[in-house]
Each structure stands twice: as structure tokens, then as C-alpha cells.
C-alpha beads as a LAMMPS data file, in Angstrom:
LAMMPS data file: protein, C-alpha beads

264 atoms
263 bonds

1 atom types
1 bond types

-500.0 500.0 xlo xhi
-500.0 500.0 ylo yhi
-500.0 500.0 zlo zhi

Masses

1 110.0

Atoms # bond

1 1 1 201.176 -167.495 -101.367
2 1 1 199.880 -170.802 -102.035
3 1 1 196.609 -171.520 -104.688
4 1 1 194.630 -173.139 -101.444
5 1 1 194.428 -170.650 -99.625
6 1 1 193.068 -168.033 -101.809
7 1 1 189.122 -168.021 -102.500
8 1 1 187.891 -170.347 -105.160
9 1 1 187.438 -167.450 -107.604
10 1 1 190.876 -167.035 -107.381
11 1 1 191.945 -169.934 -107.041
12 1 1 189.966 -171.255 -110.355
13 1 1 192.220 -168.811 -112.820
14 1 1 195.302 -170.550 -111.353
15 1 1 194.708 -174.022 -111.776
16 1 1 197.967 -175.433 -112.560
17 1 1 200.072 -172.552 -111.409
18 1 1 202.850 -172.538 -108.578
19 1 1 204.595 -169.421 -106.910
20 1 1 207.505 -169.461 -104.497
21 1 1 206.228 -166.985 -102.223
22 1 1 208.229 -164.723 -102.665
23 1 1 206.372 -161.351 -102.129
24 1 1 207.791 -158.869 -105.083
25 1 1 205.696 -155.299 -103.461
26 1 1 207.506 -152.281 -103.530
27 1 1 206.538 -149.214 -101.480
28 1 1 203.191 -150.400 -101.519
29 1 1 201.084 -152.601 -98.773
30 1 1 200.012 -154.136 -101.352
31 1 1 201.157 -157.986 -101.888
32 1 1 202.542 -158.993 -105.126
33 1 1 203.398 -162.649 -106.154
34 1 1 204.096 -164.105 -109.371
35 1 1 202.563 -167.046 -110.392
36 1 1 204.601 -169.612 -113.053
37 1 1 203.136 -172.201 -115.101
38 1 1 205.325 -175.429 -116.944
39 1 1 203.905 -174.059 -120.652
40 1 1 202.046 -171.189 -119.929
41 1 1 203.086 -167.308 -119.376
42 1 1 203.341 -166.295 -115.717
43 1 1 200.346 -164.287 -114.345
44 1 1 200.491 -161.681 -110.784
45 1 1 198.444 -161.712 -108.002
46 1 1 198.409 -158.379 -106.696
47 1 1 196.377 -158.430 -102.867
48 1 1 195.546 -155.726 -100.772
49 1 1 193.152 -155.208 -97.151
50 1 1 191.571 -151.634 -97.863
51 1 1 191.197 -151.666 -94.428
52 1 1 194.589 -151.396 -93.671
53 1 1 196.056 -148.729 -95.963
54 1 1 192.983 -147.048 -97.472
55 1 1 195.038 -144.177 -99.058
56 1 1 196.634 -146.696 -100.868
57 1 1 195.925 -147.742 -104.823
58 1 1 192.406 -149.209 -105.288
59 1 1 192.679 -152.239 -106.954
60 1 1 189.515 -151.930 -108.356
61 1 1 189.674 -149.071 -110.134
62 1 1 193.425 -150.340 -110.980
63 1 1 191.092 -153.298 -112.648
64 1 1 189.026 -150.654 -114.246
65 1 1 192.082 -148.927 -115.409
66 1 1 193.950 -151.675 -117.041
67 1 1 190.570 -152.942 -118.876
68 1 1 189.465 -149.337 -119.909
69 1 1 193.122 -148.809 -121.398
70 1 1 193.097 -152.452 -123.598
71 1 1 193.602 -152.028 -127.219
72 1 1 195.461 -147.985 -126.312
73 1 1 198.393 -148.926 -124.415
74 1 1 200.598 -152.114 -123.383
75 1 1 199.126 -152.708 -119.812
76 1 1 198.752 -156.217 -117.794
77 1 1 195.286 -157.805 -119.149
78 1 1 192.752 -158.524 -116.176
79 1 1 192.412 -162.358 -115.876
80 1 1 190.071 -161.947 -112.373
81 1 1 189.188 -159.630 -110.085
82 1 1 187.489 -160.644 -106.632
83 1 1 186.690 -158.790 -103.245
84 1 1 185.773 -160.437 -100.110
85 1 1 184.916 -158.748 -97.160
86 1 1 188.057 -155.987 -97.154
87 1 1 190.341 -157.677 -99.090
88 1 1 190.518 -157.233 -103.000
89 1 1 192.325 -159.649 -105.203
90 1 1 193.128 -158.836 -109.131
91 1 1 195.079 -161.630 -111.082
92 1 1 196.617 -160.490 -113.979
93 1 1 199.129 -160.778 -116.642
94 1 1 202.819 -160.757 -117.330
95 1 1 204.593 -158.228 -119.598
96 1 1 207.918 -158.426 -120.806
97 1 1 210.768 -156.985 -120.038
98 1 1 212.361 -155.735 -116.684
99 1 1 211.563 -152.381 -114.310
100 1 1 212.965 -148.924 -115.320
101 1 1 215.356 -148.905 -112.208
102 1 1 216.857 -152.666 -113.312
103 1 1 220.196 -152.807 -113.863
104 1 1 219.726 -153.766 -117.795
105 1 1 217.344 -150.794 -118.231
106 1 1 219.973 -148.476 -116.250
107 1 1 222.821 -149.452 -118.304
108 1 1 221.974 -146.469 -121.292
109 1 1 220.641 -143.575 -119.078
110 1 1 219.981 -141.260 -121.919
111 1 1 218.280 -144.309 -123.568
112 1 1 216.058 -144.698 -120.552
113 1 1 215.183 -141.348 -120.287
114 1 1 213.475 -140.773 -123.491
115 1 1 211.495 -144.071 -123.557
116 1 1 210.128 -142.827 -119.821
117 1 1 209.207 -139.364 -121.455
118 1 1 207.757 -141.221 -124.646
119 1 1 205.091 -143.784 -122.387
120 1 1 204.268 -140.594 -120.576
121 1 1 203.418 -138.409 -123.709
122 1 1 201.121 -142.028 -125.050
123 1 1 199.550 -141.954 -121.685
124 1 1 198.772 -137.569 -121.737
125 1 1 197.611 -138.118 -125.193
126 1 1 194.461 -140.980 -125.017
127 1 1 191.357 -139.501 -125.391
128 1 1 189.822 -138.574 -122.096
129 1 1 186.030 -138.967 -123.677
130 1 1 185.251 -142.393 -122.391
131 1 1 187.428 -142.557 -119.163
132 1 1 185.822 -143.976 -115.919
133 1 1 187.955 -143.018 -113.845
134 1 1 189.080 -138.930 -112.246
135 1 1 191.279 -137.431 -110.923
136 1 1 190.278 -133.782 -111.029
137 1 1 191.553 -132.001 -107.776
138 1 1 187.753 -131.430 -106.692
139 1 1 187.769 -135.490 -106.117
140 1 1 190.640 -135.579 -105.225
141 1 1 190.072 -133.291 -102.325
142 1 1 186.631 -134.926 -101.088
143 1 1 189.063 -138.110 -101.207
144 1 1 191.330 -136.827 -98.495
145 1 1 189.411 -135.211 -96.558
146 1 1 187.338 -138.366 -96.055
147 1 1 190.742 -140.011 -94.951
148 1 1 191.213 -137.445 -92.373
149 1 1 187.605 -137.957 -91.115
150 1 1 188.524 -141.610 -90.657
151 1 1 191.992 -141.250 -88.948
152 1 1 193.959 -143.165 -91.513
153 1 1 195.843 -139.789 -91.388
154 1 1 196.532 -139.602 -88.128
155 1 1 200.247 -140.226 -87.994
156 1 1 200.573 -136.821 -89.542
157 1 1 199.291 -134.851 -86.764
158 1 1 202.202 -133.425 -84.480
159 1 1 201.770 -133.857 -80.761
160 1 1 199.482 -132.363 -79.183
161 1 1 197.743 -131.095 -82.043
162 1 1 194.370 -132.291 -83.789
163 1 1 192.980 -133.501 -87.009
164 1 1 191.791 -129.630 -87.653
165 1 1 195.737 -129.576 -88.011
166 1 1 195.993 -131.541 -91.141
167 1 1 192.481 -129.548 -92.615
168 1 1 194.397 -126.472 -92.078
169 1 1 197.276 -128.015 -94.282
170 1 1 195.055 -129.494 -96.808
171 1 1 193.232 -125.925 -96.609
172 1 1 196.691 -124.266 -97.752
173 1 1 197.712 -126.745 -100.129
174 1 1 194.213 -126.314 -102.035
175 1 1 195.157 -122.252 -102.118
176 1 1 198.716 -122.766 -103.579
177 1 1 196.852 -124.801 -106.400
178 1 1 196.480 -122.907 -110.189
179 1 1 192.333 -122.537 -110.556
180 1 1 191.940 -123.953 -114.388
181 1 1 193.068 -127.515 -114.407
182 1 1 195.418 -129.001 -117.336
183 1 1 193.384 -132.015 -118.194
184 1 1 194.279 -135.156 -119.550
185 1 1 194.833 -138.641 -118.856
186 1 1 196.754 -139.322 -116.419
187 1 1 198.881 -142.607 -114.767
188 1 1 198.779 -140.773 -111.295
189 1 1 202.256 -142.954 -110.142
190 1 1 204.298 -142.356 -113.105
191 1 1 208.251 -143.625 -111.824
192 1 1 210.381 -145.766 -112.829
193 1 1 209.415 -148.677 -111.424
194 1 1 206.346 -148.793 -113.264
195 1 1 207.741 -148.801 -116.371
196 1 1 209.114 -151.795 -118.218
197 1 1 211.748 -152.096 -120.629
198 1 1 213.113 -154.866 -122.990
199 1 1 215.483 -154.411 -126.206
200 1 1 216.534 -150.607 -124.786
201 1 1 212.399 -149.675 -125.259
202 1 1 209.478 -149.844 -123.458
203 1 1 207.529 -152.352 -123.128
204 1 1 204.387 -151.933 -120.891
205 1 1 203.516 -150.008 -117.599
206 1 1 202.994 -151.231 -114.863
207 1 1 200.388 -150.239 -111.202
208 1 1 197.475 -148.468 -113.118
209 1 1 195.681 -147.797 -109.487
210 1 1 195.710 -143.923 -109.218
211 1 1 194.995 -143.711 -113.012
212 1 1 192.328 -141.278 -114.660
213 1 1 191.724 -137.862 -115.526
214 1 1 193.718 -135.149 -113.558
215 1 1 196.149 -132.415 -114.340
216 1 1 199.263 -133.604 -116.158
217 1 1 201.932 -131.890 -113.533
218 1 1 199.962 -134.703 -111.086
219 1 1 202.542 -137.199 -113.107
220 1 1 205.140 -134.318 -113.609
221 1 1 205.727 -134.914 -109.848
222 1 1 205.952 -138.584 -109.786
223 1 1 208.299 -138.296 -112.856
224 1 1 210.237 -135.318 -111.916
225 1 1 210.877 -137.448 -108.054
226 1 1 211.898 -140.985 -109.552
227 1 1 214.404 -139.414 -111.880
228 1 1 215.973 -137.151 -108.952
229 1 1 215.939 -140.238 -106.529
230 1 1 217.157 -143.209 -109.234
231 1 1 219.132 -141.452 -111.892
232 1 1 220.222 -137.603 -110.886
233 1 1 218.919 -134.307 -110.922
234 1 1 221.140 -133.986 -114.169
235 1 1 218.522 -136.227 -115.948
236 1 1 215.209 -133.936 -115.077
237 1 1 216.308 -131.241 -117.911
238 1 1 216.602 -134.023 -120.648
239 1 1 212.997 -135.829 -120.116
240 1 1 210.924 -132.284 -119.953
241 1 1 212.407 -131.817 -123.307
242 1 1 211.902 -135.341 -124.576
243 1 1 208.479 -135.120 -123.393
244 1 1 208.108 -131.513 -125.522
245 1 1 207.785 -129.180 -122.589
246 1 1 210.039 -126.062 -123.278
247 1 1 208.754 -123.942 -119.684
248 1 1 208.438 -126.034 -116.961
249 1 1 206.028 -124.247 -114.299
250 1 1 208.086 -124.722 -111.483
251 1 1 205.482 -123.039 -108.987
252 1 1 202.855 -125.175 -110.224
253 1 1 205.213 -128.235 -109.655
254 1 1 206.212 -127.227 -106.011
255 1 1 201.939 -127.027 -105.925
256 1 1 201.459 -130.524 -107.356
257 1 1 204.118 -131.730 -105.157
258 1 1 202.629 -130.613 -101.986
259 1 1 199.504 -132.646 -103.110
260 1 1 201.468 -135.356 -103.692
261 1 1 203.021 -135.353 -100.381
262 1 1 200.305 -134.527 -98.306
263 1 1 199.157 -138.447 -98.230
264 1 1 202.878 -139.688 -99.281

Bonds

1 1 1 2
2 1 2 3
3 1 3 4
4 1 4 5
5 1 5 6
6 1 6 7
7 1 7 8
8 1 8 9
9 1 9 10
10 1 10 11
11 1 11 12
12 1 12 13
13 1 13 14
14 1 14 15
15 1 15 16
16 1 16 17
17 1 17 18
18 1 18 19
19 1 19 20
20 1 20 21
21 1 21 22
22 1 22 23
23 1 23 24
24 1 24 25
25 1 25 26
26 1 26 27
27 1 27 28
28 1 28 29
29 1 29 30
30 1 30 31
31 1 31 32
32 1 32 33
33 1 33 34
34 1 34 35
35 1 35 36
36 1 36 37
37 1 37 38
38 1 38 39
39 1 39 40
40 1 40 41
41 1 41 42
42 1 42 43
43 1 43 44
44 1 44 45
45 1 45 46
46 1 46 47
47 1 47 48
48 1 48 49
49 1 49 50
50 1 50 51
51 1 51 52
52 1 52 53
53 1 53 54
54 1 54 55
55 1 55 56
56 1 56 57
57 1 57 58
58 1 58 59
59 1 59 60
60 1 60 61
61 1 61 62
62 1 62 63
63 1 63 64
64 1 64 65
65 1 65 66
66 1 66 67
67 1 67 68
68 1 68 69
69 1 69 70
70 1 70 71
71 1 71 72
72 1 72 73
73 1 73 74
74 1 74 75
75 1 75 76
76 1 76 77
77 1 77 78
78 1 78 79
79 1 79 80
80 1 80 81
81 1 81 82
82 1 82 83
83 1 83 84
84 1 84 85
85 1 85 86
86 1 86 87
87 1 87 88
88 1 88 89
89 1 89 90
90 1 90 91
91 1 91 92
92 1 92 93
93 1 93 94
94 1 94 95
95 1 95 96
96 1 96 97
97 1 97 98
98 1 98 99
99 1 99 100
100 1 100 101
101 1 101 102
102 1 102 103
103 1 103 104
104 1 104 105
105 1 105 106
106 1 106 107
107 1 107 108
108 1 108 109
109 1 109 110
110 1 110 111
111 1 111 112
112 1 112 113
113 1 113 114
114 1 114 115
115 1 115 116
116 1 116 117
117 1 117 118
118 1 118 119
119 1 119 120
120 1 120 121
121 1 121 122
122 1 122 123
123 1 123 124
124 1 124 125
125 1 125 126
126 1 126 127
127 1 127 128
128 1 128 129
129 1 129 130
130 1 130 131
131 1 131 132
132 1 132 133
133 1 133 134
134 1 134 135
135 1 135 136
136 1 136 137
137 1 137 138
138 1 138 139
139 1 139 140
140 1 140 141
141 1 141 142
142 1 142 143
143 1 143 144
144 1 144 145
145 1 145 146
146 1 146 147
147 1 147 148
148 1 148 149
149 1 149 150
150 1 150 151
151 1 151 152
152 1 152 153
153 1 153 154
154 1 154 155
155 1 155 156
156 1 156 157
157 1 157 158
158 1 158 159
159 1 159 160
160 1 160 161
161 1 161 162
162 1 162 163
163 1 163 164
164 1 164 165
165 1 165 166
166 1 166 167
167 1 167 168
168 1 168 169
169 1 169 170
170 1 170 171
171 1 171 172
172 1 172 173
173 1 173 174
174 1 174 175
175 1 175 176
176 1 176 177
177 1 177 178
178 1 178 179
179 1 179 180
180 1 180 181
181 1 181 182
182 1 182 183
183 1 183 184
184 1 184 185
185 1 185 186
186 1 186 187
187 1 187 188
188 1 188 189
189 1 189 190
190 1 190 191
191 1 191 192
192 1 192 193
193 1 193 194
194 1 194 195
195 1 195 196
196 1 196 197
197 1 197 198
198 1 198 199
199 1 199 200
200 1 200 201
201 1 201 202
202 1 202 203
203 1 203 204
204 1 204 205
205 1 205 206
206 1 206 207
207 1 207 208
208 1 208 209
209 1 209 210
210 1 210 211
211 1 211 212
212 1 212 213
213 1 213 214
214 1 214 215
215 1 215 216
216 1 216 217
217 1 217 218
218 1 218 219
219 1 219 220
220 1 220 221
221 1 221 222
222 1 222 223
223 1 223 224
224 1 224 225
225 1 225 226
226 1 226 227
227 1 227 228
228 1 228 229
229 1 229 230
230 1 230 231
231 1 231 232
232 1 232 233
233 1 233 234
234 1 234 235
235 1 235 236
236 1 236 237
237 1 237 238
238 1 238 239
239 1 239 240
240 1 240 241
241 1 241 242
242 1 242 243
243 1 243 244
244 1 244 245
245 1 245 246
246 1 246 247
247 1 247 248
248 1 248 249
249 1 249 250
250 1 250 251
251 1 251 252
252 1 252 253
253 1 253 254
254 1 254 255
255 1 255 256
256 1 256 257
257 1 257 258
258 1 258 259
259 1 259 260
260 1 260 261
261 1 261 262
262 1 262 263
263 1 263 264
């Protein structure tokens, strides 16, 4: 994405600054490009039409997230954030090292495993006192269900069937939930990709947009997933205990995990 034809706000912080277009987004709508300077460090433009995929990350509260969590953990530092009409823009900076499912970072699983369970026990342990940002299931319920008002659900429904369809799910999902919350701060997309990792340790983390206070098992399932799907099931055993749980609730997981998938 060229610098001209982003809006001048944006355009101002990258004065100087060339990118090859290549779009580096994941899973995510979301566009990512990186941004390279001749003596400066690279910056990201992350860019996404809320219009489009509203059940995807906010980058604004992402931009809350990564300035709230400056100073506590290694995060990308907001250089700009700008919306215009429905899209939203954040430019940030680069971190070292490469993503958790890189072929360097891959090369020592064990290695890998306990720096992902370390980051996750920094992030579960930051003081919740000041935090902008929540998660609790009561939000995130009124969050959904104003998705499903909107349609931006709609591919769920089966034929022939209705939105009341995906109310009754989300109805059943809220019953299979524990009623006392485990709070703490949370990263609310906690895999492997987010995770960076130079010299064998990590480095930073990365996509900060579902971040804020929620149960912990919210990241258990985003963990426990990324480690089945990049590594092996053999792997899930060793992080719980490098992360210092002994008892894994498995019924609470299969819970979380239906919350999870219900806008996956």
C-alpha cells in the first residue's frame, strides 16, 4: 500500500517510508503492511473496514491496549491511530524477532513451549486495577448478541432456519458457562503467531485487539488450539505445567471453547 493513498494523518508518520505491498494478514481481514525506512526501524500499518468484519479485532481498543500495556510488557508502541468514516488505521512499531510458528522459533519445541507459557503467565499477572478495556462474559455476551441483531452472523444459520437459531445457541453456550468468573488480564488471541521470538526467548506479542479483563481459560482456549494445530497434542501437557496449572478444568475448557467458536 503506497504512502499517497492513505489519509494525510497517516501519511504524515511515514514520511520517508516505502513498503512493497506485500500484505503480511493472517486469519484476519485485517490488512497488514510493513513499512521500511533507509536508517530508521520499520513501522506496520495494520487497516481494517469495521464494516466489513465487525466481529473482528477493534483496532481501537487494540490502540488502547498496546498504550495501556507500555512500560508492563514488550508490545508494538502506537505511532498513530486514525478513523475515517469505517475504516480505522493504527501505525505502529516493529519488534524483534520472528512469529512462534517460524521455522527458527520451531526448531527447539520444548524451548518454545515454555517461553509461550512464560508471556502468558506476564500477561495473567498485570494488575487489572487500571485496565480500560473487558472482557467479562456479561460484555461479552451483549457483544454478540448485537452481532446477531445486525446479521454479521448470518452465515451461521442453517437453511431454513432463523436468527432465533443462533440466540438459542448463544442461550446454551451461556448455561454451560461456570457462574464466578476467574479474572485477570487477559490477551483474548493468545497463539502462536502472536508471539515473537529471537535468541530461543520471547521477545514481544503481537495483535493486542481482543485484550482486557476476562476469565483466564478465555486464553487457555486460544493456547490450548495453536499448540494442537502447530506443534501436537503431545505439547498441551508440557505448557499447563510450565504455566503452573496442576488440574486443568477440562469442562470449563470445552465451555470457553464453545465461546470461542461461536463467532470463530
Amino acid at each position: 500500500m503506497k504512502v499517497k493513498n492513505l489519509p494525510q494523518p497517516v501519511q504524515s508518520h511515514l514520511v520517508g517510508y516505502a513498503s512493497d505491498g506485500a500484505n503480511l494478514k493472517t486469519e484476519s481481514r485485517a490488512d497488514v503492511f510493513r513499512y521500511t525506512h533507509p536508517t530508521k526501524k520499520s513501522l506496520f500499518l495494520k487497516v481494517r473496514n469495521a464494516k466489513i468484519a465487525p466481529q473482528e479485532p477493534d483496532l481501537r481498543a487494540e490502540k488502547t491496549a498496546m498504550s495501556w500495556l507500555a512500560g508492563k510488557l514488550t508490545v508494538p508502541s502506537v505511532i498513530c491511530f486514525h478513523e475515517e468514516c469505517e475504516t480505522q488505521y493504527v501505525v505502529m512499531t516493529q519488534i524483534a524477532g520472528v512469529s512462534g510458528i517460524h521455522e527458527e522459533a520451531m526448531d527447539d519445541i520444548p524451548t518454545l513451549i515454555r517461553e509461550l507459557a512464560f508471556g502468558l503467565r506476564q500477561i495473567h499477572s498485570i494488575s487489572m486495577d487500571t485496565c480500560p478495556l473487558n472482557w467479562r462474559m456479561a460484555r461479552y455476551f451483549s457483544w454478540v448478541e448485537g452481532l446477531i441483531e445486525m446479521g454479521a452472523l448470518d452465515n451461521q444459520i442453517p437453511d431454513g432456519r432463523s436468527r432465533t437459531f443462533l440466540r438459542e445457541e448463544l442461550s446454551g453456550i451461556k448455561a454451560g458457562l461456570p457462574e464466578e468468573e476467574d479474572l485477570v488480564f487477559t490477551h483474548g488471541d493468545y497463539c502462536l503467531p502472536n508471539i515473537l521470538i529471537q535468541d530461543g526467548r520471547l521477545s514481544g506479542i503481537i495483535d493486542w485487539g481482543y485484550a482486557g479483563i476476562g476469565d483466564r481459560y478465555r486464553d487457555f482456549v486460544s493456547a490450548y488450539y495453536t499448540i494442537r494445530r502447530n506443534l501436537g497434542s503431545e505439547w498441551v501437557s508440557m505448557f499447563f505445567e510450565a504455566y503452573g496449572l496442576q488440574d486443568l478444568n477440562w469442562n470449563k475448557l470445552t465451555a470457553h471453547q464453545k465461546v470461542h467458536d461461536f463467532i470463530d
